[in-house]
C-alpha positions as CSV (number, residue, x, y, z in Angstrom):
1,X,132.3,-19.5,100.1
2,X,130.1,-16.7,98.8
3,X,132.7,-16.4,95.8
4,X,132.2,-20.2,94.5
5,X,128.6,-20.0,95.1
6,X,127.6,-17.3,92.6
7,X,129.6,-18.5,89.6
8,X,127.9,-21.9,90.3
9,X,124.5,-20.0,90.5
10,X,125.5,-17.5,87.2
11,X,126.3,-20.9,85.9
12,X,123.2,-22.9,86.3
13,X,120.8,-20.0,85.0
14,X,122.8,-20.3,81.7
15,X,122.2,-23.5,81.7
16,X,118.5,-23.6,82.0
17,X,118.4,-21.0,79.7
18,X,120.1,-22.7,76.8
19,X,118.0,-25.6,77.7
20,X,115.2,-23.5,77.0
21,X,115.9,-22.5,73.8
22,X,117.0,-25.7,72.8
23,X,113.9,-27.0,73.7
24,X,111.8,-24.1,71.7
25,X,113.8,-24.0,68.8
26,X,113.1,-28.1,68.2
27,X,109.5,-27.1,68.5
28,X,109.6,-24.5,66.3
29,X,108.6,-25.0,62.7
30,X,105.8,-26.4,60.6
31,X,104.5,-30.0,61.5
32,X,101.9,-32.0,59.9
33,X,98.9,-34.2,61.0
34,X,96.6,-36.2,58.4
35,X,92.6,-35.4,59.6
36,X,91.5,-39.1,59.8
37,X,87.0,-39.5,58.9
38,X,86.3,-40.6,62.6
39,X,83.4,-41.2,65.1
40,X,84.1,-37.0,65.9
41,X,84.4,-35.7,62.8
42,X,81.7,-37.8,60.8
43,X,79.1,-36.3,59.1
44,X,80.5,-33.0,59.5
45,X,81.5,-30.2,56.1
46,X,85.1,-29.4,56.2
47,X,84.3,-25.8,56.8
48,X,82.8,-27.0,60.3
49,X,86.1,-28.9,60.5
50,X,88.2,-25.6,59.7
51,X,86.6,-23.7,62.0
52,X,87.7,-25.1,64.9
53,X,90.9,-25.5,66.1
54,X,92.1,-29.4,65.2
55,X,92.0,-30.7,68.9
56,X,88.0,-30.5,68.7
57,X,88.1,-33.1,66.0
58,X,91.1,-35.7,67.5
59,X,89.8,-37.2,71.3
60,X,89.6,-40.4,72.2
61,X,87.1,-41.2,75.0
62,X,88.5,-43.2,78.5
63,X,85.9,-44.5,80.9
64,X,86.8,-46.6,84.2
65,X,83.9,-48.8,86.3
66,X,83.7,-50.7,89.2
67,X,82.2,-53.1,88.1
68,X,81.8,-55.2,84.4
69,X,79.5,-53.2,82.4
70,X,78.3,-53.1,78.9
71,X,78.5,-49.9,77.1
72,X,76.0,-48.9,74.8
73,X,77.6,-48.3,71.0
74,X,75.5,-45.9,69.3
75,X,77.9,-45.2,66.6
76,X,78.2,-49.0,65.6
77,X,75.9,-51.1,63.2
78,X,72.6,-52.1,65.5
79,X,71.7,-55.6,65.9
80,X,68.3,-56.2,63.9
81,X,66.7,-53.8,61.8
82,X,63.5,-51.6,61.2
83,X,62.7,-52.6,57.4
84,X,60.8,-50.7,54.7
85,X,58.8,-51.9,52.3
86,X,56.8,-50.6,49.2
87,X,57.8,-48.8,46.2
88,X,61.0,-48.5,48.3
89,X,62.6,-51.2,50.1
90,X,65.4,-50.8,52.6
91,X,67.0,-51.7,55.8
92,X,67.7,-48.7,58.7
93,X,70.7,-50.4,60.9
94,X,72.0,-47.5,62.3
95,X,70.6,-45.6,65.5
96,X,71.6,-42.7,67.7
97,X,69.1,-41.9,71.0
98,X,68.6,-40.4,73.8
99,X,65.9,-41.6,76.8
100,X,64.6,-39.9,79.5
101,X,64.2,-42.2,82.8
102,X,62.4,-39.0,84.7
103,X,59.8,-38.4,82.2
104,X,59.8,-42.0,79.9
105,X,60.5,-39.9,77.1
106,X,62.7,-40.2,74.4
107,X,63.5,-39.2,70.9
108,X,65.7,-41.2,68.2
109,X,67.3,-41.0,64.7
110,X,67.4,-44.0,62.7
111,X,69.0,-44.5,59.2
112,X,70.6,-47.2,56.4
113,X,74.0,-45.1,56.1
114,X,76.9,-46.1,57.9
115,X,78.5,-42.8,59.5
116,X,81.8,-44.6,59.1
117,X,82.1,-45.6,55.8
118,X,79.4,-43.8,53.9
119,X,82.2,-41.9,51.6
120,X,84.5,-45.3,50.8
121,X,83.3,-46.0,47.7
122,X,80.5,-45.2,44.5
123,X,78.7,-48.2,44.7
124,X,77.1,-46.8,47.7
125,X,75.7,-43.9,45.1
126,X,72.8,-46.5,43.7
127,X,71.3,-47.0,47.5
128,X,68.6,-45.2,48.5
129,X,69.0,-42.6,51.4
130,X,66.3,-42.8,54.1
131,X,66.1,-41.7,57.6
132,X,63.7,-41.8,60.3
133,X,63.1,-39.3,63.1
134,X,60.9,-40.3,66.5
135,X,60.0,-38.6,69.2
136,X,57.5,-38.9,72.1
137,X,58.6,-36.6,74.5
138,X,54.9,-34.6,74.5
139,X,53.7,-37.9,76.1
140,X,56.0,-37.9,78.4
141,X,54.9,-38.6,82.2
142,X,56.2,-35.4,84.1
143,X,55.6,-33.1,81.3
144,X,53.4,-30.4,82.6
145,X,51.9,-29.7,79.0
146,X,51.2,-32.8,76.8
147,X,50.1,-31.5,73.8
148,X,53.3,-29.5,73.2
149,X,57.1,-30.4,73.3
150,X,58.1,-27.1,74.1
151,X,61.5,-26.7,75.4
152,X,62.7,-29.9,74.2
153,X,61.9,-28.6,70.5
154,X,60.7,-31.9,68.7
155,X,57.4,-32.2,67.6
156,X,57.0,-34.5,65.1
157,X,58.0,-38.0,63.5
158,X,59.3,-38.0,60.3
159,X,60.7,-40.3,57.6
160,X,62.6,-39.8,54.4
161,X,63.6,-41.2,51.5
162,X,66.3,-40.2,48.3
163,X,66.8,-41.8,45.7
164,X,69.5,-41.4,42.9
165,X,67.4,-40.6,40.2
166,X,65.5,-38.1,42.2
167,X,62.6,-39.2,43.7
168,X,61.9,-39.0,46.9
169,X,59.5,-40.1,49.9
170,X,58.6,-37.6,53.1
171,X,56.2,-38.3,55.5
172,X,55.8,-36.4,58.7
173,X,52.8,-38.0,61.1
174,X,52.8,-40.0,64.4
175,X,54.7,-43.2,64.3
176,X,54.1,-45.8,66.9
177,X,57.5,-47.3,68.4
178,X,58.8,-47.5,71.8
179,X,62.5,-47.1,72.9
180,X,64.3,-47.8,76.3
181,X,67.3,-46.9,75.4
182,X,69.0,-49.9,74.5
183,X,66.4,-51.2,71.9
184,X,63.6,-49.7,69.3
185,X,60.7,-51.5,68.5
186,X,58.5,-50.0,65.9
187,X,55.2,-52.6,64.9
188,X,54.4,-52.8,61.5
189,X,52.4,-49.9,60.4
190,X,51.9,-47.7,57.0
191,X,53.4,-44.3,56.1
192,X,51.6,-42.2,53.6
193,X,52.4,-39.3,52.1
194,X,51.0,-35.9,50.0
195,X,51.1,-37.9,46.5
196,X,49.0,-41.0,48.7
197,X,52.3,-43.2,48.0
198,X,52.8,-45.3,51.0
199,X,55.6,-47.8,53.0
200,X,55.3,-50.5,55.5
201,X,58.1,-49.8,58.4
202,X,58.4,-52.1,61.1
203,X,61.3,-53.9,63.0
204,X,63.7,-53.8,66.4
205,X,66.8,-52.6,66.8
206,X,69.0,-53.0,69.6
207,X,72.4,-51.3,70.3
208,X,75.9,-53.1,69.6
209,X,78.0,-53.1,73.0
210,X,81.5,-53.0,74.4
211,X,82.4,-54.8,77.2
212,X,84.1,-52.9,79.9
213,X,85.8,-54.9,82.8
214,X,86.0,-53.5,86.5
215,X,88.8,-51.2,87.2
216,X,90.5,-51.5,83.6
217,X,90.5,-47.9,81.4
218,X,88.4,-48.4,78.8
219,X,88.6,-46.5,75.3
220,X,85.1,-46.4,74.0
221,X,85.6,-43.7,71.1
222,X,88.5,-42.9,68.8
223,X,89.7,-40.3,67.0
224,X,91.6,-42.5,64.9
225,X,91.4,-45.9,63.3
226,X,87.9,-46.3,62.8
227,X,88.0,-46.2,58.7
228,X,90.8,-46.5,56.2
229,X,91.4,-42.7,55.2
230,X,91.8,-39.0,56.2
231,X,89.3,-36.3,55.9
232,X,92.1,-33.6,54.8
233,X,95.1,-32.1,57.0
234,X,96.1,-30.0,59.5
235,X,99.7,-28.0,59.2
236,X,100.6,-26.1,62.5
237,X,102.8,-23.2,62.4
238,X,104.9,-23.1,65.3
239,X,106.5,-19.7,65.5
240,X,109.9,-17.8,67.6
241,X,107.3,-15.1,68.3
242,X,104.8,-17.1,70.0
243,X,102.1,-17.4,67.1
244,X,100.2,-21.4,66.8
245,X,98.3,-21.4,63.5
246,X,96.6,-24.5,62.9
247,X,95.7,-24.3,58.8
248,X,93.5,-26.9,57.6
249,X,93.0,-28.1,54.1
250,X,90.5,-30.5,52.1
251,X,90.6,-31.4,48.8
252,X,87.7,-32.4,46.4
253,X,87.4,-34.1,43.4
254,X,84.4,-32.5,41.4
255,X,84.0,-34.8,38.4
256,X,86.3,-37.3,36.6
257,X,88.1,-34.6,34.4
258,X,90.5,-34.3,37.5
259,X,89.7,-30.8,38.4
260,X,89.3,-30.6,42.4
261,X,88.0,-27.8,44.9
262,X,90.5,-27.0,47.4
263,X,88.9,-25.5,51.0
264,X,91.8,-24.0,53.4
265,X,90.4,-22.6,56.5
266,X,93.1,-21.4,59.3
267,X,92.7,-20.7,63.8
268,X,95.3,-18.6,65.1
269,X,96.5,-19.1,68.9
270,X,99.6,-18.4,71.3
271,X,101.8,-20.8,72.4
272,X,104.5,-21.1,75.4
273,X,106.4,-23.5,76.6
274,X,106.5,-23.8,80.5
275,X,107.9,-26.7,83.0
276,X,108.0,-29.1,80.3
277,X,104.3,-27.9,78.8
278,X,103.3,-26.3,75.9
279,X,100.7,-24.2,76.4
280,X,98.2,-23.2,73.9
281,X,96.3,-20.5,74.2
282,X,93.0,-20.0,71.8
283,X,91.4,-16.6,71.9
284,X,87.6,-16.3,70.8
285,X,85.6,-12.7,70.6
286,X,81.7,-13.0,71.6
287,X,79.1,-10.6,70.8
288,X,76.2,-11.0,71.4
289,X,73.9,-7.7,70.6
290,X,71.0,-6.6,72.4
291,X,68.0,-6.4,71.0
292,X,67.6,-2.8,71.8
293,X,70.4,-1.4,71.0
294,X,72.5,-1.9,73.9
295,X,76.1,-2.9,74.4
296,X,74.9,-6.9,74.6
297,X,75.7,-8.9,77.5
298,X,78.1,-11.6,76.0
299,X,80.5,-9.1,74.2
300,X,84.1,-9.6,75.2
301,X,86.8,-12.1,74.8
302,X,87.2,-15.9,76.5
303,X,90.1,-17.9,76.7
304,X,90.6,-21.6,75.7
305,X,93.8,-23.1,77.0
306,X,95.4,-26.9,76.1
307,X,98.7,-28.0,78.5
308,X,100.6,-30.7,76.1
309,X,103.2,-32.8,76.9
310,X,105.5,-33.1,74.1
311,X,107.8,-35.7,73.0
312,X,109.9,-35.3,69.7
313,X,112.0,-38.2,68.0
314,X,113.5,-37.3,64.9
315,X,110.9,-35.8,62.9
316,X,108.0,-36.6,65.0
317,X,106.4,-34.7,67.5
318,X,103.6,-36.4,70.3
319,X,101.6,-34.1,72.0
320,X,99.5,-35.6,74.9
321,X,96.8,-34.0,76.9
322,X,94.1,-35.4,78.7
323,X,90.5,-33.9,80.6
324,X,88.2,-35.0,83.6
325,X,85.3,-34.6,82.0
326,X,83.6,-34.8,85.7
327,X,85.5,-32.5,87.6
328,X,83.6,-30.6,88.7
329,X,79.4,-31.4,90.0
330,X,81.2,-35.4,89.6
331,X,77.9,-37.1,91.0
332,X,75.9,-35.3,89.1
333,X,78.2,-35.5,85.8
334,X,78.6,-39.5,85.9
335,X,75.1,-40.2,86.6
336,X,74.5,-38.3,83.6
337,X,77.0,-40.3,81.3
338,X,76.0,-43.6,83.1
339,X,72.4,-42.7,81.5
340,X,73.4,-41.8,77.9
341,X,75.7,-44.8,77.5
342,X,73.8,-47.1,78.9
343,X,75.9,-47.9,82.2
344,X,74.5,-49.2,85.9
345,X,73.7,-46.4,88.4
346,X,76.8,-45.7,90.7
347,X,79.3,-47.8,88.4
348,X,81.2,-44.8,86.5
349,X,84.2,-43.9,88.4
350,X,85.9,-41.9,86.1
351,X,85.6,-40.7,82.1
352,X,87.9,-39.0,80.4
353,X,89.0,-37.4,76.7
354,X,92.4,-37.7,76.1
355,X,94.4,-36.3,73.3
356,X,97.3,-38.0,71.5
357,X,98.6,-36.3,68.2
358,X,101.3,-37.1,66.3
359,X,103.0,-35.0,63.5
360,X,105.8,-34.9,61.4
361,X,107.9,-32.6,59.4
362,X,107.1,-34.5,56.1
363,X,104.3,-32.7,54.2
364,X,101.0,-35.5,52.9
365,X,98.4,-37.8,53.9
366,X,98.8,-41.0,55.1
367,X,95.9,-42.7,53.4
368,X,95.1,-40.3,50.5
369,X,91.6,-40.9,48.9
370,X,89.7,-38.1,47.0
371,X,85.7,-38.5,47.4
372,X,83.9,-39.6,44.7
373,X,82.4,-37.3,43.2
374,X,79.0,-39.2,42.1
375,X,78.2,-39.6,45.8
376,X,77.0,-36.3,46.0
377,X,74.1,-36.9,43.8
378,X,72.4,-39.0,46.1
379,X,73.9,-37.3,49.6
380,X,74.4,-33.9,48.8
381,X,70.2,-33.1,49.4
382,X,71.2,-33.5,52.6
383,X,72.7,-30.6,53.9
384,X,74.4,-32.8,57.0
385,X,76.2,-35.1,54.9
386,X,77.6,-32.0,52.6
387,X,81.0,-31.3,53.0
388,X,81.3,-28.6,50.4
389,X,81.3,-24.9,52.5
């Protein structure tokens, strides 16, 4: 018996073997993924972008309730509007916020540009750029010292305005508005500046929703399909020796003559496979120096690790991964999200970012569209809407 038993045994090894490196050598190669301008990746410079590896850019968002809820949409277009008026006149339908139940505090950004679609096209060159910047938290109930933000690091209201031809209107001084946040009401009230040129703001704004139903997974942000094109490309480098380089490229058209600036940035890992995974393994040095001299408290090395399952057809390869985001301290982690997206206490059951990329062995962007370059003149002052390095 013990005769039959070990070539069977001798056998199977083999077997799992060659599955083995079947299964590495269809992995192995160079795939490519189109970077798509989504609700992650907006407003950031592609060398932001390139200096992280590509699955910080590419999540969608799952949440679960138990019970019918509506979730608070802060990267959508408002309902309403705080208008300006004077020498400049404008609409600001676009709002991101945070409130503070504990101390009735809050602070919020408002501003006309659409994160989504800001870079689609030159016509949005003529508008004017304006933002608007509120904060109350040194009023806020339970803070111990009223006349000074402190730790929260805002201390004043601003406003600003760019215009093409390169004018501009700043204004920092105390804004009246109040914010629960769902809504902003501001009352009508003037803005003057250094020069003594002055606006009228005033208006409410109140968040766009989307409606979650008990017990049914809800995606509430994507990493994909929010505009019509990509925002550059990633080309991973699978290697035999156990190498994952993720190299990212954007291209940029400077002026009509054609000629472009071309930004590669590249994030080495490791990679195994193991019981049907591939495991990615991101290494990242810390140092943090002391002050005095000393050796610095944060100097070593930390490990990020992604588990993927894989699935390749043809020239395709899916790579799926997906993180509790309250796993660990859960009561304490849902009420937290139930706050910033506007959810009923006790209703979050579960949320969730969940990674699906696809590649291919074909070289190119899906939706190819340069930027244009006369956008910059009226964007590029602002140093969060550059994406030059």
């Amino acid at each position: 018996m013990k005769k039959i038993i070990l070539p069977i045994l001798i056998l199977f090894i083999f077997t799992a073997c060659d599955e083995d490196s079947s299964a590495i050598d269809e992995v192995v190669g160079v795939w490519y993924m189109p970077q798509s301008l989504n609700r992650v990746t907006a407003g950031l410079s592609a060398d932001q972008l390139g200096g992280s590896s590509l699955n910080a850019w590419n999540y969608s968002m799952i949440i679960t309730t138990n019970s019918d809820q509506k979730f608070v949409d802060q990267l959508s277009e408002a309902n309403g509007g705080i208008n300006v008026s004077g020498f400049i006149n404008g609409e600001l339908r676009f709002m991101q916020g945070h409130f503070d139940d504990y101390n009735d505090a809050s602070n919020v950004y408002v501003t006309n540009y659409n994160w989504m679609s800001m870079f689609q096209g030159s016509e949005l060159n003529n508008d004017v750029f304006m933002s608007l910047s509120l904060n109350n938290y040194s009023q806020g109930i339970n803070i111990e010292q009223p006349g000074d933000s402190g730790f929260f690091g805002y201390d004043n209201d601003y406003f600003y305005a760019y215009l093409n031809d390169g004018a501009y209107f700043e204004v920092s001084q105390d804004i009246d508005y109040n914010y629960d946040g769902k809504t902003l009401t501001i009352p009508s009230q003037q803005l003057k500046d250094s020069q003594d040129s002055s606006l009228t703001i005033a208006g409410t704004l109140t968040y766009s929703t989307i409606d979650i139903l008990a017990n049914t997974p809800t995606e509430i942000m994507s990493y994909d399909g929010d505009i019509s094109w990509d925002y550059g490309s990633w080309a991973i480098h699978i290697k035999e020796n156990g190498k994952w380089v993720e190299v990212y490229t954007f291209e940029e058209q400077q002026d009509p003559s054609g000629w472009s600036n071309v930004y590669v940035d590249s994030t080495i890992a490791e990679w195994e496979m193991k019981d049907d995974l591939i495991i990615v393994t991101y290494r990242y040095e810390d140092v943090w120096p002391d002050v005095g001299g000393g050796p610095g408290i944060g100097q070593g090395t930390w490990l990020y690790q992604v588990a993927y399952t894989y699935e390749i057809d043809n020239d395709n390869l899916k790579l799926l991964n997906e993180f509790n985001m309250c796993e660990f301290e859960e009561d304490f982690c849902l009420e937290m999200f139930e706050g910033q997206y506007g959810l009923d206490y006790g209703s979050l059951d579960e949320i969730k970012m969940v990674w699906q990329l696809e590649f291919s062995k074909k070289p190119g962007l899906r939706k190819l569209q340069k930027h244009q370059h006369l956008i910059h003149k009226s964007i590029a002052r602002h140093s969060k809407f550059s994406s030059r390095k």
